[in-house]
C-alpha positions as CSV (number, residue, x, y, z in Angstrom):
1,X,17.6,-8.1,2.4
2,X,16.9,-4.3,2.5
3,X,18.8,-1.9,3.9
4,X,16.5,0.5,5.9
5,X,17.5,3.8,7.3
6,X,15.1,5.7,9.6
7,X,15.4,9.2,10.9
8,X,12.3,10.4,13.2
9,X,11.7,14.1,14.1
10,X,9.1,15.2,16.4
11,X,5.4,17.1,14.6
12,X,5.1,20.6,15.4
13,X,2.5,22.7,15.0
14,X,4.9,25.4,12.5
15,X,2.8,25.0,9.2
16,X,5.9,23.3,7.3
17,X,4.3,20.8,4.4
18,X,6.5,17.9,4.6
19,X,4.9,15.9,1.1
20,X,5.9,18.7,-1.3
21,X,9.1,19.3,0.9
22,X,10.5,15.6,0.6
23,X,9.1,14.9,-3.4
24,X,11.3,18.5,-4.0
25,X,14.4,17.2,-2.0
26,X,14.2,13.5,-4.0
27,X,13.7,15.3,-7.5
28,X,17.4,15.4,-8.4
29,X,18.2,11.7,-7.5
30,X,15.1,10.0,-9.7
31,X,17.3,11.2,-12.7
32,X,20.6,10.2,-11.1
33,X,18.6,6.6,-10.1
34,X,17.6,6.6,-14.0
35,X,21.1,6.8,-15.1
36,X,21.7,3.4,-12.9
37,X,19.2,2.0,-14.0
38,X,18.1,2.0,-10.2
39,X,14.2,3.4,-9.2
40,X,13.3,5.5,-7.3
41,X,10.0,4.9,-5.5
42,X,8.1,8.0,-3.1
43,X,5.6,7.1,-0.9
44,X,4.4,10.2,0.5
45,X,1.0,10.8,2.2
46,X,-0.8,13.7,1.5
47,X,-1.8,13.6,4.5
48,X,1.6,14.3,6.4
49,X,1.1,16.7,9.8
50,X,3.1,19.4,9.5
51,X,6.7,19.4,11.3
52,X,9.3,21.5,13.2
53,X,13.0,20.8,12.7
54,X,16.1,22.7,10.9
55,X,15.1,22.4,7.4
56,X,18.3,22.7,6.4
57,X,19.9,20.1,8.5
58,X,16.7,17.8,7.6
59,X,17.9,18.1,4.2
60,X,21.2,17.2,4.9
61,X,20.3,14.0,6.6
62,X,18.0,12.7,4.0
63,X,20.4,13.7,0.9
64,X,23.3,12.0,2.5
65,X,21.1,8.8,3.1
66,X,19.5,8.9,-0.2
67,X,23.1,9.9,-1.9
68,X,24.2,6.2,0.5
69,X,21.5,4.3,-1.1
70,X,22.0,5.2,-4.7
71,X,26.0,4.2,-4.2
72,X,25.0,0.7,-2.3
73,X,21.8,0.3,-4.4
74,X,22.7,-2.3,-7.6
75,X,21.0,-1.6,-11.3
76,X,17.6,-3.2,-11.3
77,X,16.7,-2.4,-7.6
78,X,14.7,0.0,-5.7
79,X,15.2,2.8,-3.4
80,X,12.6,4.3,-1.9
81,X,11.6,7.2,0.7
82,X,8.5,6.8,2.5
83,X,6.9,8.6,5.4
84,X,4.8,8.3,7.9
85,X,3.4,9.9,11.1
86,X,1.2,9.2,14.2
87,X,0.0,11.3,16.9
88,X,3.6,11.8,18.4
89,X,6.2,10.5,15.7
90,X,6.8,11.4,12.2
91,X,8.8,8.8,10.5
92,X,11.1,9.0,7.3
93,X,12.3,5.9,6.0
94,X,15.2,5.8,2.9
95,X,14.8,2.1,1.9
96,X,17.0,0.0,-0.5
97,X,17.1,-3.6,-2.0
98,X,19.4,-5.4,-3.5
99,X,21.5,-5.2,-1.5
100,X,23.0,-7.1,1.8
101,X,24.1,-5.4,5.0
102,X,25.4,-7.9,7.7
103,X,23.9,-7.8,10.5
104,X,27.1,-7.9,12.1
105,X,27.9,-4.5,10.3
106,X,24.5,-2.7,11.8
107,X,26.0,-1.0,15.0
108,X,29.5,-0.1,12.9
109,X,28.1,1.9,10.0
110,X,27.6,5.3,11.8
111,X,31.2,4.9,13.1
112,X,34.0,7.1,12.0
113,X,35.9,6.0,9.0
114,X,33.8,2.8,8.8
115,X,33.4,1.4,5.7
116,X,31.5,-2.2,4.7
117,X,33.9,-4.0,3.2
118,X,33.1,-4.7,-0.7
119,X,29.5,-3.4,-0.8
120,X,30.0,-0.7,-3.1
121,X,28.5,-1.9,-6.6
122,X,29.4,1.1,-8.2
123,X,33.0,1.8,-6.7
124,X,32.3,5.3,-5.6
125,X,34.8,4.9,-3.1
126,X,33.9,7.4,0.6
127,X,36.0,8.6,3.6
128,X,33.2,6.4,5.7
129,X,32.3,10.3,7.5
130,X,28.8,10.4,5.8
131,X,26.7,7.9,7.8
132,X,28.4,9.6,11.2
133,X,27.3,13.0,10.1
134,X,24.1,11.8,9.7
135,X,23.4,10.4,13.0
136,X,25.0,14.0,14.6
137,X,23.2,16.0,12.8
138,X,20.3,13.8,13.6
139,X,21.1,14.0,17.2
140,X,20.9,18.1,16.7
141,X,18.0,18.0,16.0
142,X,15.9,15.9,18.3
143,X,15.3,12.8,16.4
144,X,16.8,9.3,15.9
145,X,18.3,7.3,13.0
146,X,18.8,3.3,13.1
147,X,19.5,0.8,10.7
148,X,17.6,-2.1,10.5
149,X,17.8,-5.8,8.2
150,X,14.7,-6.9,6.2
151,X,14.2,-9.7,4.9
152,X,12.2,-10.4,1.4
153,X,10.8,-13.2,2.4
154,X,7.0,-12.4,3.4
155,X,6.0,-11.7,7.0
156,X,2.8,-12.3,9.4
157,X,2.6,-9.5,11.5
């Protein structure tokens, strides 16, 4: 199972180079993934649109998720950040396997204080405010974040 975290922002026409942007945001965690013997995979277009949001709160969002998926992420397995875009959505996706979220614990993990019980590899410990901070500052600015349960068994689509 992968957990799979999504945040999408609307495309602007502000010349703001979102490639170089996210591969400079991710540089600090493929040293920190190293170290756990976790990697760190970027798949990153060159061919992103350019975007409009708070670039500071942007960051925010996607170095809390990233920060999430290196303390759930186990040593051997991948995390990845990914993007995407058509004509009206630009997509950012911070993937990780090896790891199980119940799909019962989907629609809890942006709530206050949550915590999944005993999926913390590394025993990091968290106040369970990091996920909810996420999906307000996410909600500030214009775009969405969901959680969603992969399987990796192989899929017909």
């Amino acid at each position: 199972m992968h957990g799979w975290w999504e945040s999408k922002a609307s495309i602007g026409r502000r010349a703001e180079a979102l490639t170089p942007f996210l591969a400079h945001l991710a540089e600090p965690f493929l040293e920190h993934t190293r170290k756990q013997q976790q990697q760190l995979i970027l798949q990153l277009p060159e061919t992103l649109p350019s975007f409009t949001s708070d670039r500071a709160y942007l960051k925010r969002i996607l170095t809390e998720l990233l920060q999430n998926a290196c303390k759930y992420t186990p040593a051997g397995a991948t995390i990845t950040l990914s993007a995407h875009a058509t004509i009206t959505t630009l997509t950012i996706c911070v993937t990780n396997s090896g790891t199980e979220i119940p799909t019962i614990e989907c629609d809890r993990i942006f709530d206050k204080f949550y915590r999944i019980p005993n999926n913390d590899p590394w025993k990091h410990g968290g106040t369970g405010l990091g996920l909810t901070l996420v999906r307000k500052l996410a909600e500030y600015v214009g775009a969405s974040i969901r959680v969603a349960v992969v399987t990796s068994k192989p899929r017909l689509l």
